[in-house]
Backbone bond lengths (Angstrom), bond angles and torsions (degrees), N, CA, C in turn:
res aa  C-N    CA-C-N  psi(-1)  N-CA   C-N-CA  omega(-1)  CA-C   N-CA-C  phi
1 X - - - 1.462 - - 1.521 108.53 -
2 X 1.251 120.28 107.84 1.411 136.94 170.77 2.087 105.37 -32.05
3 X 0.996 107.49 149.76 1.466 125.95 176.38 1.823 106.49 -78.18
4 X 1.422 112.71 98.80 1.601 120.12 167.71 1.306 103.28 -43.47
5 X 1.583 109.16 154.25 1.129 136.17 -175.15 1.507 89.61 -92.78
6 X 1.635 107.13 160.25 1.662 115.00 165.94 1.813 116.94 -55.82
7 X 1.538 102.63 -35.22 1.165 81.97 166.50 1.151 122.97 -129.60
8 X 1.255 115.75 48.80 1.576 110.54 136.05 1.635 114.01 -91.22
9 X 1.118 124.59 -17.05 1.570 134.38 146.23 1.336 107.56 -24.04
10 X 1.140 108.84 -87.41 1.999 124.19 -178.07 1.305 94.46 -50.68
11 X 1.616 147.42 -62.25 1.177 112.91 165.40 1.505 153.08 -63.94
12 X 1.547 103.72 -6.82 1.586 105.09 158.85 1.090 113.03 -93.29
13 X 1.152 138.54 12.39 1.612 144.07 155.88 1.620 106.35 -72.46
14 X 1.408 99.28 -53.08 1.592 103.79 -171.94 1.779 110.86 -50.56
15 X 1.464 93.66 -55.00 1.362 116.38 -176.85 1.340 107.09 -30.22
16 X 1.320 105.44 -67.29 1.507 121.94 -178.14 1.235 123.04 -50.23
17 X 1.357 100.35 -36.27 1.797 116.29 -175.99 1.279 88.61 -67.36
18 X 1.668 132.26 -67.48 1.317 116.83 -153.51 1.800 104.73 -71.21
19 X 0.961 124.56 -5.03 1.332 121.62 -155.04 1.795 105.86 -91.45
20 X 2.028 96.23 -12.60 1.704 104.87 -167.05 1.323 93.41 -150.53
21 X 1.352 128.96 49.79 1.144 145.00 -173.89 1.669 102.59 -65.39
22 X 1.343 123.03 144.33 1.445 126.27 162.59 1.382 128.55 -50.88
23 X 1.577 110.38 -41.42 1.391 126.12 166.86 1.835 115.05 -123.97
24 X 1.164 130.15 88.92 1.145 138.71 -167.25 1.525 99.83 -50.07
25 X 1.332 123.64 156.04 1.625 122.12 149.70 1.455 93.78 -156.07
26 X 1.784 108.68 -163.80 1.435 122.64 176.48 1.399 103.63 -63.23
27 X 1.272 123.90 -47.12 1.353 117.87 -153.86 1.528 117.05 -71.24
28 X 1.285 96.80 -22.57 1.706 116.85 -173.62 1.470 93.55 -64.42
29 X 1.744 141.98 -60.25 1.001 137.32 -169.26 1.141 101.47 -63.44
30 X 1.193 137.63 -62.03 1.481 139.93 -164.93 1.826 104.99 -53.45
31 X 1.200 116.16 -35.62 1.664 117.42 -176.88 1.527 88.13 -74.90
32 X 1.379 129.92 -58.85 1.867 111.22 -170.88 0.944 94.70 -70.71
33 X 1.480 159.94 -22.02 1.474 140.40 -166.57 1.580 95.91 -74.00
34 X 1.506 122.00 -31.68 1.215 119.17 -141.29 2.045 90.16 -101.57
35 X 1.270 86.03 -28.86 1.948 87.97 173.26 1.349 99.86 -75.13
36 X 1.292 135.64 -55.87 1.441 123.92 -151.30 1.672 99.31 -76.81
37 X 1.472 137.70 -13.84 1.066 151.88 178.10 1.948 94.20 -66.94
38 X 1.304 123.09 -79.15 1.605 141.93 154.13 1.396 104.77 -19.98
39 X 1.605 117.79 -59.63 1.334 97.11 -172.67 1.696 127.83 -75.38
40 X 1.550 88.37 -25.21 2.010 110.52 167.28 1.629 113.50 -41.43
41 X 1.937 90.83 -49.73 1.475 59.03 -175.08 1.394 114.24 -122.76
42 X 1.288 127.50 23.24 1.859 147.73 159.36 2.069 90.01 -52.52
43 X 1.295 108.74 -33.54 1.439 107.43 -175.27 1.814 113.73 -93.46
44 X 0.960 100.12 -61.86 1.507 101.30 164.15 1.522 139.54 -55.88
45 X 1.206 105.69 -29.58 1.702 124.09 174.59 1.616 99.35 -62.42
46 X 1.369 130.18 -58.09 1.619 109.66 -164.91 1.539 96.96 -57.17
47 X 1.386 140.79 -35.28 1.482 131.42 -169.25 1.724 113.32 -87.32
48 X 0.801 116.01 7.51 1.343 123.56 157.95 2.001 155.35 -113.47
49 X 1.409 62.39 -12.52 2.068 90.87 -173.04 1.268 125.61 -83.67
50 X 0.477 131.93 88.77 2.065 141.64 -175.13 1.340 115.65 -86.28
51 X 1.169 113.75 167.43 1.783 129.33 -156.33 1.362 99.06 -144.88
52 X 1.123 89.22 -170.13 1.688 133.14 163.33 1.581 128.22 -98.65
53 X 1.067 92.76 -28.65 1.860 117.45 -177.93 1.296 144.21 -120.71
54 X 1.448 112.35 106.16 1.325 120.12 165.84 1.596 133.15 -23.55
55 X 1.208 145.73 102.92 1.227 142.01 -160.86 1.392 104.10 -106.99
56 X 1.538 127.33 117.08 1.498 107.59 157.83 1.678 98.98 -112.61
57 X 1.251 101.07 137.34 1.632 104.39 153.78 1.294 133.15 -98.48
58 X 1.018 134.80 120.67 1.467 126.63 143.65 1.152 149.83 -101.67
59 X 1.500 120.93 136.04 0.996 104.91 -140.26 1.924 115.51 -119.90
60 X 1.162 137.67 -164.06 1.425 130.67 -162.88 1.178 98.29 -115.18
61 X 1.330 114.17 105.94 1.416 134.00 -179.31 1.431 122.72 -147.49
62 X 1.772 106.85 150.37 1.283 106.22 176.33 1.362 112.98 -112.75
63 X 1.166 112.69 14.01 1.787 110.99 156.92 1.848 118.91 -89.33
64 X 0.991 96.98 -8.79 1.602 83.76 163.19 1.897 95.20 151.56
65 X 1.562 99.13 -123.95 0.952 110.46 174.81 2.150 106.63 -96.19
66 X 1.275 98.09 168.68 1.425 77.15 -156.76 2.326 93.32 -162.51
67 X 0.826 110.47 108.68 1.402 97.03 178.88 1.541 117.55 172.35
68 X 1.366 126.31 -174.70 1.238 112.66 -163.59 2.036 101.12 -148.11
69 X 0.952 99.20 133.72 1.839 109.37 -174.49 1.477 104.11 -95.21
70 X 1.682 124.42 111.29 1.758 109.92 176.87 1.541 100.24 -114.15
71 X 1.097 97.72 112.27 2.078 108.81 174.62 2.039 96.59 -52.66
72 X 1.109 114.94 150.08 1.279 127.23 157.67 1.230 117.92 -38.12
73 X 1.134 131.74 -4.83 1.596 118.52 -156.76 1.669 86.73 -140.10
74 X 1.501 116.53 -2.27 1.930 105.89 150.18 1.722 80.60 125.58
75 X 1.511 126.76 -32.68 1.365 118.17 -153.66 1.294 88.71 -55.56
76 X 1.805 102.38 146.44 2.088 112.16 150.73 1.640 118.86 -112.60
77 X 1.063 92.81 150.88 2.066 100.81 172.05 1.472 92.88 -127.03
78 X 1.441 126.87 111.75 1.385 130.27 171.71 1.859 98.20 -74.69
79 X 0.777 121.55 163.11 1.456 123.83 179.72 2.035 100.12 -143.50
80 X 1.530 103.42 156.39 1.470 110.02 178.52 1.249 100.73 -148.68
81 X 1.120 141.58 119.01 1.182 127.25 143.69 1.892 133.74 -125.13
82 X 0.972 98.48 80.26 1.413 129.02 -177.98 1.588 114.25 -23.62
83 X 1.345 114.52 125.91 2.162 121.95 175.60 1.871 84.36 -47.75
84 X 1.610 95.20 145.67 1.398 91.84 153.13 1.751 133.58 -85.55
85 X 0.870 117.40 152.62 1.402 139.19 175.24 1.445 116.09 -84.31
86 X 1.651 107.34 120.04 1.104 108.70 170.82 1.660 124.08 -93.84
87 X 1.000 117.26 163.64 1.606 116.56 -179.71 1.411 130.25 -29.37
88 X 0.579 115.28 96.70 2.388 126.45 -178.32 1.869 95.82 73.38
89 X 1.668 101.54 40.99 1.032 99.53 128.65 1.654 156.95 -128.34
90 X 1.093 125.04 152.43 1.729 119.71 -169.57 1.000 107.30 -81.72
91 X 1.482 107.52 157.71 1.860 145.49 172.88 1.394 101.41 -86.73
92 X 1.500 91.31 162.90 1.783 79.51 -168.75 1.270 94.26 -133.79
93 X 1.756 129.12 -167.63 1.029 131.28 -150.33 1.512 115.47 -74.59
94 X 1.845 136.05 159.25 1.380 129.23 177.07 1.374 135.49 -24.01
95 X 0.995 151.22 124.94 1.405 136.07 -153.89 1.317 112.16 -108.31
96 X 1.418 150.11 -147.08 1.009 133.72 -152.94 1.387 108.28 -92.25
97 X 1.574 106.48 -35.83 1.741 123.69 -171.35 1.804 109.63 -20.79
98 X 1.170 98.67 -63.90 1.711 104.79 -174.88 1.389 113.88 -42.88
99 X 1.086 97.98 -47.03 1.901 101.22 -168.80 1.260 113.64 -90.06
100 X 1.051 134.05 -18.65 1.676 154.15 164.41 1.689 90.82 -48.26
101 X 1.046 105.09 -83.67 1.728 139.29 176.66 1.469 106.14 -18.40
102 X 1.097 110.29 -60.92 1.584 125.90 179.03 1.294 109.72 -67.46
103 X 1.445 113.23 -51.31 1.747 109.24 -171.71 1.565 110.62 -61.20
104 X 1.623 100.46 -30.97 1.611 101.92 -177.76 2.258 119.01 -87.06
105 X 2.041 82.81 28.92 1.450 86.29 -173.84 1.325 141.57 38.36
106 X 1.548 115.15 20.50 1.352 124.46 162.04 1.346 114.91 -84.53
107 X 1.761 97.60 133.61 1.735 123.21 -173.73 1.660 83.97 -107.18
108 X 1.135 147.91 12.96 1.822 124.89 175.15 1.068 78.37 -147.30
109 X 1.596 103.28 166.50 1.244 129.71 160.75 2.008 95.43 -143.25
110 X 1.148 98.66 148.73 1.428 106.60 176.64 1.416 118.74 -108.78
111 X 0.933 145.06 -0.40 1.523 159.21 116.96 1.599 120.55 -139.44
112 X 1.254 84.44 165.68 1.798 102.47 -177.15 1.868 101.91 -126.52
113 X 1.334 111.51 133.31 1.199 110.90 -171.46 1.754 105.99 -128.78
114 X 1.278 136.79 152.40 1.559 109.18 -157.33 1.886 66.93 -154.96
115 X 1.462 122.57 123.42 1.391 139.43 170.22 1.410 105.84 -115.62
116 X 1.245 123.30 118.03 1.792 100.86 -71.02 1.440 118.21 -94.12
117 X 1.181 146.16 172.92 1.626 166.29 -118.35 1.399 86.59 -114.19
118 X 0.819 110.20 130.84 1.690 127.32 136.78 1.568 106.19 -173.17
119 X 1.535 112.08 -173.96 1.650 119.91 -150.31 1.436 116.25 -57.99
120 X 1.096 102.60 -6.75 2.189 109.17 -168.00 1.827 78.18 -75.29
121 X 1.178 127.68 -81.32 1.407 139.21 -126.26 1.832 82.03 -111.94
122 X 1.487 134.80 20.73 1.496 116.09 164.51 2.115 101.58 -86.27
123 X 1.077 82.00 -60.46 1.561 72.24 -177.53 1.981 125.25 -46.29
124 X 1.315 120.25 -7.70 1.444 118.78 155.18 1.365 104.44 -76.23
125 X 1.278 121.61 -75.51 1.053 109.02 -174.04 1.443 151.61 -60.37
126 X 1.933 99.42 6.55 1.562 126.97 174.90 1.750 82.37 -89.94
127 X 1.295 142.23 -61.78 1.102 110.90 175.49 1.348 141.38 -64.13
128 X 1.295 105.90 5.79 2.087 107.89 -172.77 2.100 76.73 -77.83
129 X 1.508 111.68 -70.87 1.403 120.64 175.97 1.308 139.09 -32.04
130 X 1.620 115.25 -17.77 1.266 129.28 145.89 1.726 114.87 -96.97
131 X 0.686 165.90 10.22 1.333 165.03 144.31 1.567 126.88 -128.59
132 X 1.263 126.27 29.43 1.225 130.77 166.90 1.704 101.54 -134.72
133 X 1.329 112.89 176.77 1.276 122.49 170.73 1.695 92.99 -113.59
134 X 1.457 90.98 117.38 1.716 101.76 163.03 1.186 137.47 -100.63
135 X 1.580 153.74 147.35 0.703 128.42 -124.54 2.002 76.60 -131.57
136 X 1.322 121.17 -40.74 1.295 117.72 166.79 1.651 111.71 -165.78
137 X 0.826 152.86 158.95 1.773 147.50 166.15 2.036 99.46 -106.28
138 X 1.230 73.19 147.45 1.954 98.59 173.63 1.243 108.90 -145.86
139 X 1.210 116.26 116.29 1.654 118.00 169.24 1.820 121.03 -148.77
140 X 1.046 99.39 167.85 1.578 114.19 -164.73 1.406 101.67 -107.89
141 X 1.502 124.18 112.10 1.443 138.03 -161.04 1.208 103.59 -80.80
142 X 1.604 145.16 130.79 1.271 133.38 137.32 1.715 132.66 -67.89
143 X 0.957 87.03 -25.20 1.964 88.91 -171.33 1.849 101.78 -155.76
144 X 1.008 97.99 170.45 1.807 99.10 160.27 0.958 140.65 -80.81
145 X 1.737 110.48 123.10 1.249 133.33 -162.63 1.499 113.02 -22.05
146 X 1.740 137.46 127.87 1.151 125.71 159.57 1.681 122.67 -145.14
147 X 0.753 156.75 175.92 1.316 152.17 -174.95 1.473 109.73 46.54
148 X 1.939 97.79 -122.41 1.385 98.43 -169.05 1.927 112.86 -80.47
149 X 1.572 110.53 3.72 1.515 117.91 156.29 1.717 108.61 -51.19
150 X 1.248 123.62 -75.64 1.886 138.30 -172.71 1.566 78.37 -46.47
151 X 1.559 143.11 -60.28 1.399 115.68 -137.01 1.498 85.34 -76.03
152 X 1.722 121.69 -47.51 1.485 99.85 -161.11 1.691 116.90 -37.06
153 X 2.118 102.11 -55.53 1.017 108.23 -153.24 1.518 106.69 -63.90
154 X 1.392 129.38 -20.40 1.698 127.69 162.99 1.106 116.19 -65.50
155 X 1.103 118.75 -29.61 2.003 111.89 158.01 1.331 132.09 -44.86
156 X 1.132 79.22 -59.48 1.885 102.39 -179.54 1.605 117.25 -77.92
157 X 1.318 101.19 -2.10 1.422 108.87 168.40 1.446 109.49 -95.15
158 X 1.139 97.14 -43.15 1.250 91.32 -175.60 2.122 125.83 -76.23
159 X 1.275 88.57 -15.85 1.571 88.35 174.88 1.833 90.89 -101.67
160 X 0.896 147.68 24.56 1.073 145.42 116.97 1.645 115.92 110.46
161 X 1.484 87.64 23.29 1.634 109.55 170.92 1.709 138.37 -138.06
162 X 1.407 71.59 77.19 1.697 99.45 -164.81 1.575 120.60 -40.96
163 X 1.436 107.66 131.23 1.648 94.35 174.30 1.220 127.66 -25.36
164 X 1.419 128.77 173.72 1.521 126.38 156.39 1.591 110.61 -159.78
165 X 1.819 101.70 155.13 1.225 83.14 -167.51 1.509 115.50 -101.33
166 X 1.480 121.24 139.74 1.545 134.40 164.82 2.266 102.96 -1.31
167 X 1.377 92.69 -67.53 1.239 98.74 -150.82 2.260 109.99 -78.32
168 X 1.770 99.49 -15.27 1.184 93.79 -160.15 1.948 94.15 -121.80
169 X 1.532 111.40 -31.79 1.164 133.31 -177.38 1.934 130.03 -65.02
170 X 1.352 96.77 16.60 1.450 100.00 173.24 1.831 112.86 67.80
171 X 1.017 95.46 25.77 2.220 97.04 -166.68 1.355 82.66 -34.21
172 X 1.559 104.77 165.74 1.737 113.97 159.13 1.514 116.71 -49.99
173 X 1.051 139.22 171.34 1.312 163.03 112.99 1.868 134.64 -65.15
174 X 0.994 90.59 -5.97 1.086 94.67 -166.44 1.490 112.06 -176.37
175 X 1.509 119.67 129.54 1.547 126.09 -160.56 2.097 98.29 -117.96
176 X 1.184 131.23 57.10 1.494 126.01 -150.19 1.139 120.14 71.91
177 X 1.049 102.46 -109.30 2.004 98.66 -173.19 1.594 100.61 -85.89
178 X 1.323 108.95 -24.04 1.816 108.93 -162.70 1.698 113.72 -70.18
179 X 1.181 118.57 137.70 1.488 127.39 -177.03 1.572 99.29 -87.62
180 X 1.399 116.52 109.06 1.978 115.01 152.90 1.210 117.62 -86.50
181 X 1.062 102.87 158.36 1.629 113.02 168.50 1.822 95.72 -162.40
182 X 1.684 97.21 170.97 1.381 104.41 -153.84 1.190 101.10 -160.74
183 X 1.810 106.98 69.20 1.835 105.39 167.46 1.471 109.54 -68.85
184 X 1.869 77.54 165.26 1.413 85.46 -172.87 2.136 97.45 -150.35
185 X 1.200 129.98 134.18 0.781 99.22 145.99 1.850 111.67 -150.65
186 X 1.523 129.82 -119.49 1.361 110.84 -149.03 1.538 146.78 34.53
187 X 1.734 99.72 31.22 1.621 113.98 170.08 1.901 89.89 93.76
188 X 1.270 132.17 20.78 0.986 153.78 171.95 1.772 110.13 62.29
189 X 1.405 93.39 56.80 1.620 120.45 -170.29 1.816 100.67 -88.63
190 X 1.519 97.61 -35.42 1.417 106.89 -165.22 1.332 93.35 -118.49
191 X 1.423 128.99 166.11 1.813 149.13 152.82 1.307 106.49 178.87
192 X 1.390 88.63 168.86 1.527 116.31 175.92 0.921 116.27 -130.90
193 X 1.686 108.82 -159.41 1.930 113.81 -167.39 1.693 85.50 -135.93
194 X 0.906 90.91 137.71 1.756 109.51 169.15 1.677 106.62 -143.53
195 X 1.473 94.37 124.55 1.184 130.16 -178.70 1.815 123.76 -120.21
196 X 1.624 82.50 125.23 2.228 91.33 -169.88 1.127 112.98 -149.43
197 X 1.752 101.96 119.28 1.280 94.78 -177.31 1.749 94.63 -145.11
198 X 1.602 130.38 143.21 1.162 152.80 -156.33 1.389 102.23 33.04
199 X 1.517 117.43 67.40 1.575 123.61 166.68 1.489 112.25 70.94
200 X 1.381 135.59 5.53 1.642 154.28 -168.34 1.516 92.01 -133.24
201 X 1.720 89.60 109.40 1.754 129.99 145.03 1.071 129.55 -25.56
202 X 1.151 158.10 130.54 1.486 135.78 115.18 1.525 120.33 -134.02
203 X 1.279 98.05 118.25 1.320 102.17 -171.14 1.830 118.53 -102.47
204 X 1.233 114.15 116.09 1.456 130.74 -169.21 1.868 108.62 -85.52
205 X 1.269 96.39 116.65 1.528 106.47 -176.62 1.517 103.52 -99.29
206 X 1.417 127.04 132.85 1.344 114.29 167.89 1.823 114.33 -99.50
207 X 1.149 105.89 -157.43 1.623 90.47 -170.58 1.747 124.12 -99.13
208 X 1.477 98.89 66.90 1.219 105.38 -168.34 1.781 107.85 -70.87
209 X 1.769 96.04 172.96 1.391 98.26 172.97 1.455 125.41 -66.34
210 X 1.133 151.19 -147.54 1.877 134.12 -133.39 1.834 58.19 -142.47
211 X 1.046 144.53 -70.29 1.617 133.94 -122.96 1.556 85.73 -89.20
212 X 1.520 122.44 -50.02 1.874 115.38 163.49 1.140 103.17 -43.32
213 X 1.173 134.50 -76.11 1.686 109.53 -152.18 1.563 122.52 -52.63
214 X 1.553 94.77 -46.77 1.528 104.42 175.95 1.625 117.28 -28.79
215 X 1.374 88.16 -56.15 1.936 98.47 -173.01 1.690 109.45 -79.74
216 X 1.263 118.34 29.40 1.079 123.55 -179.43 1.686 103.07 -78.48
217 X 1.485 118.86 107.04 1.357 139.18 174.04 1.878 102.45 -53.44
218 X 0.998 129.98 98.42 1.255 132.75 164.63 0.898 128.22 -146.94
219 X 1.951 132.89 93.55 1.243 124.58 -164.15 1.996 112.69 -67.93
220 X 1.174 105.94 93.95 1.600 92.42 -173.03 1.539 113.94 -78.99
221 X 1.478 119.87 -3.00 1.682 109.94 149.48 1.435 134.66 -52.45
222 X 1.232 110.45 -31.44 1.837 137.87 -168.79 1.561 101.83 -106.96
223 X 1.844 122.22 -28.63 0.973 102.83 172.91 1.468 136.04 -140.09
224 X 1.220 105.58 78.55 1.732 105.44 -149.00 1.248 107.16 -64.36
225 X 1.592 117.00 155.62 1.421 124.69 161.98 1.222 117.46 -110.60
226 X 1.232 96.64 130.10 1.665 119.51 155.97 1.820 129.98 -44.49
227 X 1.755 86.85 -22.86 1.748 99.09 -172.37 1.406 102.39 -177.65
228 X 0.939 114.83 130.73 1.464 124.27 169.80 1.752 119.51 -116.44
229 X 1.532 119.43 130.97 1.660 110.74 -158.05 1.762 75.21 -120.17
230 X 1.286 112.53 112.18 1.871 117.80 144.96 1.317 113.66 -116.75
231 X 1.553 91.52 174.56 1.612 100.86 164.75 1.780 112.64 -57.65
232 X 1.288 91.29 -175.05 1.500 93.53 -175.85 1.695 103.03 -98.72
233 X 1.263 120.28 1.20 1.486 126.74 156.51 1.493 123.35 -84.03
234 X 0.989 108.68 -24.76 1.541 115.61 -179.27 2.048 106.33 -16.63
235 X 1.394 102.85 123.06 1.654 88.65 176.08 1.255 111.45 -89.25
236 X 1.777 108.84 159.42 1.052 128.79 -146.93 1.661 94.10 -72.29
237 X 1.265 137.67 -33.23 1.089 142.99 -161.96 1.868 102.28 -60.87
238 X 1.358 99.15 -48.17 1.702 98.36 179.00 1.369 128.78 -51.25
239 X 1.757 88.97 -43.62 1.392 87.53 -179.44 1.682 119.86 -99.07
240 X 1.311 80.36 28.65 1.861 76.47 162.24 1.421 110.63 -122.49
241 X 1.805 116.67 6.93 1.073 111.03 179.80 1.715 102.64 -109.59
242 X 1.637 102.68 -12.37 1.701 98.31 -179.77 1.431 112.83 -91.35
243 X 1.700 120.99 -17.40 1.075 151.91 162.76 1.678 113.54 56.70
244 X 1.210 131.55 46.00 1.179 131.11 -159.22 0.964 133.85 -86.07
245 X 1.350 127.56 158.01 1.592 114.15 -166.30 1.587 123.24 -86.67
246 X 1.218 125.35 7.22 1.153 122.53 160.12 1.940 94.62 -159.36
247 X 1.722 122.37 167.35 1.095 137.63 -175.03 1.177 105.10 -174.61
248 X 1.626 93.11 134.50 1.491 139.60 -162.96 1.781 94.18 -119.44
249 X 1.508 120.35 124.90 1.267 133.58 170.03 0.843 96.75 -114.41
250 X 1.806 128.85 144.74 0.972 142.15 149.69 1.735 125.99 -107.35
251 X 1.093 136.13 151.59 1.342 116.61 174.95 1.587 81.68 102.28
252 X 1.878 106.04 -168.42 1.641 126.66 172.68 1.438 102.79 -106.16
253 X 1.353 93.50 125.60 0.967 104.64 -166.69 2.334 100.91 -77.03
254 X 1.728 102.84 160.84 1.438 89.04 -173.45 1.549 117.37 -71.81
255 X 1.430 127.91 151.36 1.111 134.00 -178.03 1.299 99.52 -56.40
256 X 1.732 119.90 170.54 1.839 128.94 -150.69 1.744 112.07 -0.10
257 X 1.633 123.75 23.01 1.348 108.56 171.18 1.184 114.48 -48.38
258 X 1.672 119.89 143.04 1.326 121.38 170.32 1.568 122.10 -104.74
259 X 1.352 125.20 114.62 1.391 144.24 -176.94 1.473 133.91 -52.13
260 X 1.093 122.12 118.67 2.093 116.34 -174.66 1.644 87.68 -49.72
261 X 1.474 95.49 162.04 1.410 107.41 170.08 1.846 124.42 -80.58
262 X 1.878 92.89 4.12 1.508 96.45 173.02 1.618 97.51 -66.08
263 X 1.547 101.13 -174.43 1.432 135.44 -174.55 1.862 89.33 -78.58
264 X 1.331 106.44 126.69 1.778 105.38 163.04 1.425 117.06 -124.31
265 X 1.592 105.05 160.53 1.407 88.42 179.47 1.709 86.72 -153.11
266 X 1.597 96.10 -174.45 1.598 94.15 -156.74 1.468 88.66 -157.59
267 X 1.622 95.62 118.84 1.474 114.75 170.06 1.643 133.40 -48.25
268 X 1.752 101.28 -38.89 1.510 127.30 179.41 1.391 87.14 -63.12
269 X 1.266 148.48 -30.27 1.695 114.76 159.93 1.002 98.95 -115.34
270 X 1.605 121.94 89.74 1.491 123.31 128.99 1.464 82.90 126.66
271 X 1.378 93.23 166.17 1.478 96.26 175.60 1.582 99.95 -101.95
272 X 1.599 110.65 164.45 1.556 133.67 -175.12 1.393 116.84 -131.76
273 X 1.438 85.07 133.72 1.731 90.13 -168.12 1.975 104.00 -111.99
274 X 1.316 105.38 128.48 1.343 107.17 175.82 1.358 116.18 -84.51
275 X 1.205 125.97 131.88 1.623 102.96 -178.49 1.547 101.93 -137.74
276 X 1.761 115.82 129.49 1.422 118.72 -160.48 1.613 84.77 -114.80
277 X 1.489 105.03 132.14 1.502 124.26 156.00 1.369 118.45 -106.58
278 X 1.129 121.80 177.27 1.511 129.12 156.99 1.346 122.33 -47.03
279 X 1.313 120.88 -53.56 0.851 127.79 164.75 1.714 143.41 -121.49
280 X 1.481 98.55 53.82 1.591 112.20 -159.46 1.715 109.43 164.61
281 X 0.965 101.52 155.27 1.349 122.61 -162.23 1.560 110.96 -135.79
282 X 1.733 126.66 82.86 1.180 103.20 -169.43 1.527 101.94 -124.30
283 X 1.470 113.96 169.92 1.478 124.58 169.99 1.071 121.26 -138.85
284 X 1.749 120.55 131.61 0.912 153.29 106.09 1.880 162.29 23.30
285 X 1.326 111.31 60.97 1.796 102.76 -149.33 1.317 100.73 -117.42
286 X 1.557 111.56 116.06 1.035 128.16 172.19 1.526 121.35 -95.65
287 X 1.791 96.40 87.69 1.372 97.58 -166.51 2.019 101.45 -85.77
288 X 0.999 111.56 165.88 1.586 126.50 175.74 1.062 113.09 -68.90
């Protein structure tokens, strides 16, 4: 059961109030008939409602990359892709994913994608796996499994839907109407998430090292983007060769970095929501 909003709080208070009122009358039933009617469907409406538009969020985090893709037709792909970790060092506590998740009253998720997993960003995603309904996980391993990595993967064994990997494991293709795909290259050391839906790009960078990204295989003549999501290091060289029409940084961005002349925006205040239509491409800033 997803985490209530504050005010659906104040309305199951109300509820209650009218439901054990001090002095009962007609009106008292008719006000809880008329809340528990409101609250039916304040709960049911996010799992049913469909669009026109692709939603990606991203969101303000210090485990890496961090956010969630909803196809028009309600499907989600939570996505993670975690800073790397250097040698005997630790991951740190759950990151925003869980609570994001909840506020936006989703009970499913239809995949979980982790670019790639290790201990910073296992413990979020040991909680999407204890308190969500998942639909399957795919992720791209850096090192061998340890800490809160072994607990995820004993979770997921045990409810009987074993990790899998990005590159060998069948990931989706497709989220409803939305087209995935999932390059990868350096002996499949490095990948990303690429996301397309009504002929509009967006290709999601997680926070790889400076010499991975560089060698990031992307013909951007054959394949333009609509949006490009990196770290806030991303070198300048990429993005003048992927050249995109709008960019989303996440992370801090580098001191005197210099910026494409697209539109930018930056997750570290607030999270940003991409949203692809048929005809339009708009964004979103959810500042604090």
């Amino acid at each position: 059961m997803p985490t209530p909003t504050s005010l659906l709080v104040v309305l199951m208070y109300v509820i209650l109030f009218l439901l054990f009122p001090p002095r009962r009358s007609r009106w008292t039933w008719v006000g809880a008939a008329l809340g528990i009617v409101v609250l039916a469907a304040a709960i049911t409406y996010p799992s049913i409602k469909t669009s026109q538009v692709c939603e990606i969020t991203i969101l303000d985090s210090t485990v890496g990359l961090d956010g969630v893709v909803v196809a028009p037709g309600g499907e989600r792909l939570v996505f993670s892709g975690a800073r790397p970790l250097w040698p005997g060092q630790k991951g740190g506590g759950p990151g925003p994913l869980p609570a994001y998740l909840h506020w936006r009253l989703y009970r499913t998720l239809d995949a979980v994608v982790a670019l790639p997993l290790n201990s910073r960003n296992a413990p979020e995603l040991l909680a999407l796996a204890q308190e969500f309904r998942v639909g399957g996980f795919w992720w791209r391993q850096e090192r061998q499994p340890e800490g809160p990595m072994v607990e995820l993967i004993n979770l997921l064994g045990d409810q009987g839907k074993p990790a899998r990997s990005l590159d060998r494991g069948n990931p989706p293709q497709a989220l409803g109407e939305v087209f995935l795909a999932y390059p990868s290259w350096e002996g499949g050391q490095a990948g990303a998430l690429e996301v397309t839906y009504q002929g509009r790009r967006v290709l999601l960078l997680p926070p790889l090292r400076r010499a991975a990204l560089l060698k990031l295989p992307w013909p951007a003549r054959d394949r333009p983007l609509a949006a490009l999501v990196a770290p806030g290091d991303v070198p300048a060289e990429l993005l003048k060769r992927l050249n995109p029409e709008r960019l989303v940084l996440f992370g801090e961005p580098a001191e005197g970095k210099e910026f494409p002349s697209c539109p930018v925006f930056f997750s570290r205040w607030g999270a940003v929501s991409l949203h692809l239509a048929p005809g339009s491409v708009t964004v979103q800033e959810w500042s604090p």
